[in-house]
FIVO-40859 format. One line per 8 residues: their letters; for each residue x, y, z of N, C-alpha, C. Coordinates in Angstrom, 2 decimals, m for minus. Atoms other than C-alpha are relative to their C-alpha. Layout:
BEGIN
a) X/Y/Z/X/Y/Z/X/Y/Z | ...
***
This chain:
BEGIN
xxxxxxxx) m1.39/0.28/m0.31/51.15/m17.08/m48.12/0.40/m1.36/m0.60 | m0.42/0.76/0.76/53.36/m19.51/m49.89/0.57/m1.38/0.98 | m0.58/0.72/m1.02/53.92/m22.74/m47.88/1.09/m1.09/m0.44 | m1.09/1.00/0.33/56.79/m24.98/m47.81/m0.44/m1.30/0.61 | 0.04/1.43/0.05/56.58/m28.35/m48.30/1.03/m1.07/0.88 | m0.79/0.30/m1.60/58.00/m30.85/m45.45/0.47/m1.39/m0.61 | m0.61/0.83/0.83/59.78/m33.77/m46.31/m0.28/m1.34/m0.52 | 0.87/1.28/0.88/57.04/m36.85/m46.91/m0.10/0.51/m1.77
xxxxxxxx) 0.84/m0.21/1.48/55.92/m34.73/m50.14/1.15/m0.47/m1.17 | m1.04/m0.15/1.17/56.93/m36.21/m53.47/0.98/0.51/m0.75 | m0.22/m1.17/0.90/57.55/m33.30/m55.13/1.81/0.01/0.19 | m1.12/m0.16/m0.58/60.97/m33.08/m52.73/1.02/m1.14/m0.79 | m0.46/0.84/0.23/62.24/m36.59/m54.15/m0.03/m0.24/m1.70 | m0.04/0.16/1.83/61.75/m35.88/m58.08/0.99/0.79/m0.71 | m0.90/m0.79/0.48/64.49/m34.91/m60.22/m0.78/1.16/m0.23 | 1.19/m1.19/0.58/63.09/m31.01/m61.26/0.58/0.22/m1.60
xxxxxxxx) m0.29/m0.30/1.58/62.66/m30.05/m64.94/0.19/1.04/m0.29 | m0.83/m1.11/0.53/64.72/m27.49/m66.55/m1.18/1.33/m0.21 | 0.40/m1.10/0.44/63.20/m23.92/m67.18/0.86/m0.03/m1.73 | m0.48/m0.21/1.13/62.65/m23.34/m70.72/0.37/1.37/0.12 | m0.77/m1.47/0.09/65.14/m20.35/m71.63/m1.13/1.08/m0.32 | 0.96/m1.36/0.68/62.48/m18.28/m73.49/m1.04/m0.06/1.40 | 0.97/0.23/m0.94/59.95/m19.13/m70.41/0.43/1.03/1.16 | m0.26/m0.30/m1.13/62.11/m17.45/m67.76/m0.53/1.36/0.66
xxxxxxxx) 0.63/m1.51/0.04/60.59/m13.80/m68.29/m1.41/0.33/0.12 | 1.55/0.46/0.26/57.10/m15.27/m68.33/m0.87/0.46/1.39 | 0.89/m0.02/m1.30/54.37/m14.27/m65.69/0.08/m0.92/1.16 | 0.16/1.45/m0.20/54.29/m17.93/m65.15/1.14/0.00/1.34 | m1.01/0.23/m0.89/57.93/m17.96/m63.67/0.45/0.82/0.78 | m0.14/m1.24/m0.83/58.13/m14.81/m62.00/m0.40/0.02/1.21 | 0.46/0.18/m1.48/55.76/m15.62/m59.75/0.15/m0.97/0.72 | m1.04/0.93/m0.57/57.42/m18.71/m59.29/1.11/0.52/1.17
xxxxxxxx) m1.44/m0.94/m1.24/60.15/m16.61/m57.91/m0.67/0.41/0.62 | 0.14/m0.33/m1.61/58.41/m14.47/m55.81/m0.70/m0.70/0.57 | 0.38/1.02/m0.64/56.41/m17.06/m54.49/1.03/m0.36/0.99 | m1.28/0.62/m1.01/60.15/m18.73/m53.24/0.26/1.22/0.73 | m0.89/m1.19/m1.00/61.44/m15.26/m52.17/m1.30/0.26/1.36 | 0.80/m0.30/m1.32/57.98/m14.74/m50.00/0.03/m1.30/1.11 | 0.03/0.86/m0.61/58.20/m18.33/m48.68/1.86/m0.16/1.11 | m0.80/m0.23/m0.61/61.40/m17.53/m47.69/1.11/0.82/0.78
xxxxxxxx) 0.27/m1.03/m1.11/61.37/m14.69/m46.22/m0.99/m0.02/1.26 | 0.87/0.48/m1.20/58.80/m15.86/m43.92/0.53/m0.93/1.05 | m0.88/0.76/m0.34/61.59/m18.00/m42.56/1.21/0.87/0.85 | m1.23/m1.12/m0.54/64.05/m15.99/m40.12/1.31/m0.36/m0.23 | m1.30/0.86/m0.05/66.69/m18.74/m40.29/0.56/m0.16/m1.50 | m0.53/1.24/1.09/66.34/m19.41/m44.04/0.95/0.73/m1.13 | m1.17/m0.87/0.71/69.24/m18.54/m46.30/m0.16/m0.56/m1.36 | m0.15/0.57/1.18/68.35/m20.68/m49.76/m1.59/m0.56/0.21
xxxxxxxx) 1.48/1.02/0.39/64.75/m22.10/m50.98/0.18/m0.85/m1.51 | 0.38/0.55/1.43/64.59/m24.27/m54.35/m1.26/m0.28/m0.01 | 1.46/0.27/0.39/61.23/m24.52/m56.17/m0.72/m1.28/0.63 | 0.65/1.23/m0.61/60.53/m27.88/m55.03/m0.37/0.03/1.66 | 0.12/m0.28/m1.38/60.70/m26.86/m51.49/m1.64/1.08/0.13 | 1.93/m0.58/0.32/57.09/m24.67/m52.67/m0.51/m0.83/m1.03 | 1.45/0.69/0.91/55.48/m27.63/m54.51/0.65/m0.22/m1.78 | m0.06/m0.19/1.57/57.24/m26.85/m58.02/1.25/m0.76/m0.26
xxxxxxxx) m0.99/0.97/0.61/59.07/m29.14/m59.79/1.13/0.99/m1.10 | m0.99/m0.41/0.69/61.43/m26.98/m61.50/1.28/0.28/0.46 | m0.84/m0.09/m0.60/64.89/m26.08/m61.58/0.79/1.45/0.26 | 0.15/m1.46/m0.15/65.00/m22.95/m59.81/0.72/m0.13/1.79 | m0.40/0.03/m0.85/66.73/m21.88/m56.69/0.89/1.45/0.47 | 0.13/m1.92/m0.23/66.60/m18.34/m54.70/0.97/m0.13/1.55 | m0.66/m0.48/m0.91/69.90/m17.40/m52.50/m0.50/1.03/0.74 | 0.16/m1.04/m0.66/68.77/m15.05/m49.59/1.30/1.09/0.04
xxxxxxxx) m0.64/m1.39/m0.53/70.40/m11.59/m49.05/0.89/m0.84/1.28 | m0.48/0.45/m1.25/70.82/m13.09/m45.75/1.24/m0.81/0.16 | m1.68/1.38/m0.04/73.84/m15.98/m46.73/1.08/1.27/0.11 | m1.77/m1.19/0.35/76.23/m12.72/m48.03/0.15/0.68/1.31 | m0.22/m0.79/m1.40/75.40/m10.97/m44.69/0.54/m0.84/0.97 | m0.67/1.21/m0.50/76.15/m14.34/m43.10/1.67/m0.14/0.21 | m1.06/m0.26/0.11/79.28/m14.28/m44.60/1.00/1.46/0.40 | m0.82/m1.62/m0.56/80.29/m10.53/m43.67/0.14/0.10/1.56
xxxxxxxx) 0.29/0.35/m1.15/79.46/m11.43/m40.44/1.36/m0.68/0.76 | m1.19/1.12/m0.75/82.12/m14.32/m39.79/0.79/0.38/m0.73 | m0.60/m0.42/0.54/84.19/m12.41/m41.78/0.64/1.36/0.92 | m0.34/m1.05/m1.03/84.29/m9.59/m39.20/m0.33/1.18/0.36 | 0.22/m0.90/0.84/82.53/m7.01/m41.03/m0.61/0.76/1.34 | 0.57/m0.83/m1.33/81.95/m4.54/m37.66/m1.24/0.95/m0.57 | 0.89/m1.04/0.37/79.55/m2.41/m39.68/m1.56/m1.34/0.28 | 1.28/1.18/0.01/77.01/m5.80/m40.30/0.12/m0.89/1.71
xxxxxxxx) 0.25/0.72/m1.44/77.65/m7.18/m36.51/m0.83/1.37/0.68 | 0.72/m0.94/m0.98/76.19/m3.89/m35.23/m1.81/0.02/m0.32 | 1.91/m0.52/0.91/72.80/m3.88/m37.52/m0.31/m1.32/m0.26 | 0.14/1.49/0.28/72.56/m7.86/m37.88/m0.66/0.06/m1.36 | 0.55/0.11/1.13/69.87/m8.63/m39.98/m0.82/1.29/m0.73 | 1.25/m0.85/0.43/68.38/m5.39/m40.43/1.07/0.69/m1.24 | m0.92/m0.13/1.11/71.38/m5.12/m43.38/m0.74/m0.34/m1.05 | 0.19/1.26/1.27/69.82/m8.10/m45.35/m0.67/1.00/m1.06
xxxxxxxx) 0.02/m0.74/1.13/68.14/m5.79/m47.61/0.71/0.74/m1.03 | m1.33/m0.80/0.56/71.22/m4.21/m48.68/0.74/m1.38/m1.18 | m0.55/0.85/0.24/72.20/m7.57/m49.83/m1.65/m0.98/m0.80 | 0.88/0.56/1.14/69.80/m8.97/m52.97/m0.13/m1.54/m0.29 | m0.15/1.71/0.10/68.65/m11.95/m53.08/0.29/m0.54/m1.32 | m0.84/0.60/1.26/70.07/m14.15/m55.95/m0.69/m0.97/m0.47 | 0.54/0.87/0.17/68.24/m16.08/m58.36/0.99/m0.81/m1.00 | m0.76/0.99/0.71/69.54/m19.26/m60.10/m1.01/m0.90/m0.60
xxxxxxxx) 0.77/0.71/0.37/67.88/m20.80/m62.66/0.46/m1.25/m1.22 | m1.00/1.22/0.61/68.84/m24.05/m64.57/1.42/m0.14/0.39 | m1.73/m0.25/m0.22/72.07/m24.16/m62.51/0.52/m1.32/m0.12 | m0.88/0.87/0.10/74.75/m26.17/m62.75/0.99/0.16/0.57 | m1.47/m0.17/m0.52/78.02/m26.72/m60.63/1.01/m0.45/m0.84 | m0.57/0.29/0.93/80.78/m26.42/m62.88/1.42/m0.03/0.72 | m0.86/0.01/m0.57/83.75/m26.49/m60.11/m0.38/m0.41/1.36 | m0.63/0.50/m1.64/84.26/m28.09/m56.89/1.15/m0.36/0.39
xxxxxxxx) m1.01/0.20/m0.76/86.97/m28.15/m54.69/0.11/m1.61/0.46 | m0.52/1.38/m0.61/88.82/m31.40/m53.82/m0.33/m0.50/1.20 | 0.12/0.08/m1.81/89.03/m30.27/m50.06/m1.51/m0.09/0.31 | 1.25/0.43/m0.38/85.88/m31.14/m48.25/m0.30/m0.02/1.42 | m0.03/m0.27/m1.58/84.96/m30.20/m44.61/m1.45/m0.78/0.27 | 0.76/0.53/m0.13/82.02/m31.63/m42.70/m0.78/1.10/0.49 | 0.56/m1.29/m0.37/79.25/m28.53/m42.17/m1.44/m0.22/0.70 | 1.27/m0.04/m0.71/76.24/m28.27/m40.14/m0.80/0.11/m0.70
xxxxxxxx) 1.01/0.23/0.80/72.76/m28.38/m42.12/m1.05/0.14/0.45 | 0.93/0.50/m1.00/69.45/m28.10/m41.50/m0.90/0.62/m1.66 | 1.13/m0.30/0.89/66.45/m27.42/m43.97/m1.31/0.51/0.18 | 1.39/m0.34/0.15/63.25/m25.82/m44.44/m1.23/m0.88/m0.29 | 0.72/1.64/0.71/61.86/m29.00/m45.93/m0.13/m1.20/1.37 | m0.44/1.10/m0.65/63.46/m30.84/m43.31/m0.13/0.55/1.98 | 0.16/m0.95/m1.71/62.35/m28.69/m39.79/0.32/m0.68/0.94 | m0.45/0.50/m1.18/63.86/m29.41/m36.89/1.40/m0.67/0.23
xxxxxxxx) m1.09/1.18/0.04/66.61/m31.84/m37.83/1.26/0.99/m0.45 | m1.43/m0.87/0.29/70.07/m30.78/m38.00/1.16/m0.83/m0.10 | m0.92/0.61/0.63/73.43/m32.71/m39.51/1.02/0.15/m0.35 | m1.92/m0.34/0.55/77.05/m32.53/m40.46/m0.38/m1.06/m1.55 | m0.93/0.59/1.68/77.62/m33.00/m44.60/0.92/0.67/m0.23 | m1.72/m0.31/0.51/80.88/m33.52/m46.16/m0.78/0.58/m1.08 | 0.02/m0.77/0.88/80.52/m30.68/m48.48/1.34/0.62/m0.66 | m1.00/m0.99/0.61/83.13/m29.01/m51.04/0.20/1.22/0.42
xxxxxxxx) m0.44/m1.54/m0.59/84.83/m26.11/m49.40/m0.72/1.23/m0.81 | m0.01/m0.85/1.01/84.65/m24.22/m52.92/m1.10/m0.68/m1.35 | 0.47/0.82/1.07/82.37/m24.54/m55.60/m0.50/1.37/m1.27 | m0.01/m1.05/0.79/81.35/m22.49/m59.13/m1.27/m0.35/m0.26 | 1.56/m0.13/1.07/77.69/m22.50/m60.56/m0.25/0.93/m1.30 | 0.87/m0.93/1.47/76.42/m21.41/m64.13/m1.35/m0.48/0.34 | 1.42/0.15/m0.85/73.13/m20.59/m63.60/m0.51/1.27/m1.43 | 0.45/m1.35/0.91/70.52/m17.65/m66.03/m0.90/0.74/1.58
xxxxxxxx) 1.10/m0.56/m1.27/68.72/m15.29/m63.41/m1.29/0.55/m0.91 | 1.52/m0.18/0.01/65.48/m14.01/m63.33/m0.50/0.94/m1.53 | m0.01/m0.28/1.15/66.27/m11.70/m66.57/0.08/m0.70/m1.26 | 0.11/0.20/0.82/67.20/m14.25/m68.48/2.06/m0.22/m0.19 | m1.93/m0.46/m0.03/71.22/m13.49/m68.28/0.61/m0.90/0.64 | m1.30/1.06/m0.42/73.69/m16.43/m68.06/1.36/0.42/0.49 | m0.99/m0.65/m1.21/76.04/m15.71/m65.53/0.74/m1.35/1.01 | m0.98/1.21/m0.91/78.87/m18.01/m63.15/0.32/0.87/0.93
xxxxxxxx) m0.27/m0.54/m1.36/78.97/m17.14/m59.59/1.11/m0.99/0.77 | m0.70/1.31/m1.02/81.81/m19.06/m57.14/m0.13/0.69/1.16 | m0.26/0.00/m1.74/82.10/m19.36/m53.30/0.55/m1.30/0.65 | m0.86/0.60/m0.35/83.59/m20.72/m51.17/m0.87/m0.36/1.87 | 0.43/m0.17/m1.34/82.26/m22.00/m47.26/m1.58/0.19/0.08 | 1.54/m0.52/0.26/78.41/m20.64/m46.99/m0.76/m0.17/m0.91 | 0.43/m0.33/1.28/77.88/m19.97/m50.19/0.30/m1.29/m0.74 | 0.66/1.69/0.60/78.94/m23.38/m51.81/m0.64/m0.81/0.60
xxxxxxxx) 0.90/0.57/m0.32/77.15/m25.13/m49.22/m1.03/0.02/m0.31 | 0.72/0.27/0.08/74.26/m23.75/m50.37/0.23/m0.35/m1.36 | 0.09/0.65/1.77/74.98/m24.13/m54.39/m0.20/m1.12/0.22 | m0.01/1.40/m0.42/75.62/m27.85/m52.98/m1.26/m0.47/0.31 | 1.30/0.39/m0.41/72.70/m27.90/m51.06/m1.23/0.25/m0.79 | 0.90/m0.33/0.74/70.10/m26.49/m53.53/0.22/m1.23/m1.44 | m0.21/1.35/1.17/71.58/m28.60/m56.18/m0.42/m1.28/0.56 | 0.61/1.42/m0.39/70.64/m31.49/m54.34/m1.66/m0.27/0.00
xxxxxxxx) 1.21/m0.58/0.60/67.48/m30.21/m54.13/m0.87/m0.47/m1.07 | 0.40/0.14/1.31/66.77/m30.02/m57.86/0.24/m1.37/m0.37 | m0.24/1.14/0.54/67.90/m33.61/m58.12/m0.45/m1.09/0.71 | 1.12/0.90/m1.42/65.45/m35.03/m55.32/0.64/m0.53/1.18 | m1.12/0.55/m1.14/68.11/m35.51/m52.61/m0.03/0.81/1.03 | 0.47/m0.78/m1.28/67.47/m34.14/m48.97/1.29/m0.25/0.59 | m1.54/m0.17/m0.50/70.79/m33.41/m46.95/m0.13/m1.10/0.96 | m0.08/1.28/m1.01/69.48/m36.10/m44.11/0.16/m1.30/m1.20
xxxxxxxx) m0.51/1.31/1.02/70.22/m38.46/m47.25/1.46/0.07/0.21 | m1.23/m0.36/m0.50/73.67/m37.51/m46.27/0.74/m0.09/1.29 | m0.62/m0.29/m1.01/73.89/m36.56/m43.09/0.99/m1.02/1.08 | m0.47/1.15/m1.10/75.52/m37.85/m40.00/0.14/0.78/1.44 | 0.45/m0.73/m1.37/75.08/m36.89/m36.54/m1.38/0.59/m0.13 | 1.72/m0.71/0.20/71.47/m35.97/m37.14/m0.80/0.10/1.29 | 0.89/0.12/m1.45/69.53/m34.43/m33.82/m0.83/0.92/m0.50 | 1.40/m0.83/0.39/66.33/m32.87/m33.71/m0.06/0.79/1.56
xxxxxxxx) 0.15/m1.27/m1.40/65.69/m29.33/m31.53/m0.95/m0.40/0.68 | 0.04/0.10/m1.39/64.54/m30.12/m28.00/m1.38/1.12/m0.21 | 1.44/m0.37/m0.61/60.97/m29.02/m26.88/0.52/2.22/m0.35 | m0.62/m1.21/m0.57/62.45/m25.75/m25.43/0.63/1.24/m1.00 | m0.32/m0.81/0.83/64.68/m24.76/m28.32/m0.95/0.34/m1.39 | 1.12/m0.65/0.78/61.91/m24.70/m30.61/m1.26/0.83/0.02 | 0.99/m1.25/m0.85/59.88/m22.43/m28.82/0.69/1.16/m0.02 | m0.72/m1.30/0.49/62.59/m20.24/m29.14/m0.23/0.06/m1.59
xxxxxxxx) 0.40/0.09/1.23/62.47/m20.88/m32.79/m0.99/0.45/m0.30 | 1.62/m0.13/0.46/58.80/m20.36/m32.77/0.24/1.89/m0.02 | 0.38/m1.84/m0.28/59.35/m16.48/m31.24/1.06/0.74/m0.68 | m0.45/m0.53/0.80/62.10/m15.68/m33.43/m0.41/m0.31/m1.52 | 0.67/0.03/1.14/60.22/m16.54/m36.49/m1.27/0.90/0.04 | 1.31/m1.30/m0.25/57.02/m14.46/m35.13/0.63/1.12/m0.03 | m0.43/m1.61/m0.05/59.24/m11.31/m34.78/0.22/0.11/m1.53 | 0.08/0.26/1.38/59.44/m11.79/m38.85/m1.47/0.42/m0.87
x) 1.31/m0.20/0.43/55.74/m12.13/m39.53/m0.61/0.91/0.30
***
């Protein structure tokens, strides 16, 4: 199993180096990816991993299924409130590789946070409502995704990521889950494994 890295490790605080284009189809980086997709799937809560968050300095970064269901969710979508997560498969996880944000929104709300890297701790960042990424996925195929809410938080948040910046470098209001609620945590992550 693929473990995630917690937030002393270097690795978290180094800019990451680009994927060469011809490289992206490679054994090498593939299992890069599924590496992130198993490390974060092993995660009940987790909706985004970047490479550095498993040890790898590159600039790579795997949207869960789970964010779009997220979004269908607070959106209203009565079909995905009845089946929660047992949708997320329906909904593909998204890879992004050498991305770049090529739009952000002016407006800027303050959003709740929390990390895989960063367990336990939880934060309000001023994040861009809206944002656009060019990114190549896992084929190889240069492609621009936008969102708006969820979804640029994480472009935002993963991009920070790749550029050695942890959201408690940000945050404000920062509390850490209580004895109690992480015991819940603990048994909704075992119903996963």
């Amino acid at each position: 199993m693929t473990l995630i890295v917690q937030k002393d490790n270097k690795v978290l605080r180094d800019i990451a180096k680009p994927v060469n284009i011809t490289d992206i189809t490679s054994p090498k980086i593939q299992k890069i990816i599924a590496d992130m997709k198993e490390a974060m799937g092993s995660e009940h809560d987790a909706v985004a991993i970047a490479a550095p968050q498993i040890g790898v300095s590159l600039r790579i970064f795997v949207m869960s299924g789970r964010a779009r269901l997220i979004v269908k969710k607070e959106e209203g979508n009565q079909e995905t409130d009845e089946r929660s997560d047992k949708l997320s498969p329906l909904y593909a996880d998204e890879v992004f590789i050498n991305p770049v944000i090529t739009k952000i929104s002016k407006k800027k709300k303050a959003m709740e946070e929390g990390c895989l890297s960063v367990r336990f701790l939880y934060g309000k960042v001023e994040r861009a409502v809206k944002a656009s990424v060019e990114a190549f996925d896992e084929n190889g195929n240069k492609f621009t995704k936008g969102g708006s809410g969820l979804i640029a938080q994480i472009f935002q948040h993963e991009t920070d990521h790749l550029n050695g910046a942890l959201f408690i470098d940000k945050a404000k209001d920062v509390t850490e889950l209580s004895a109690k609620e992480r015991e819940t945590w603990a048994k909704q992550n075992r119903k996963i494994k």
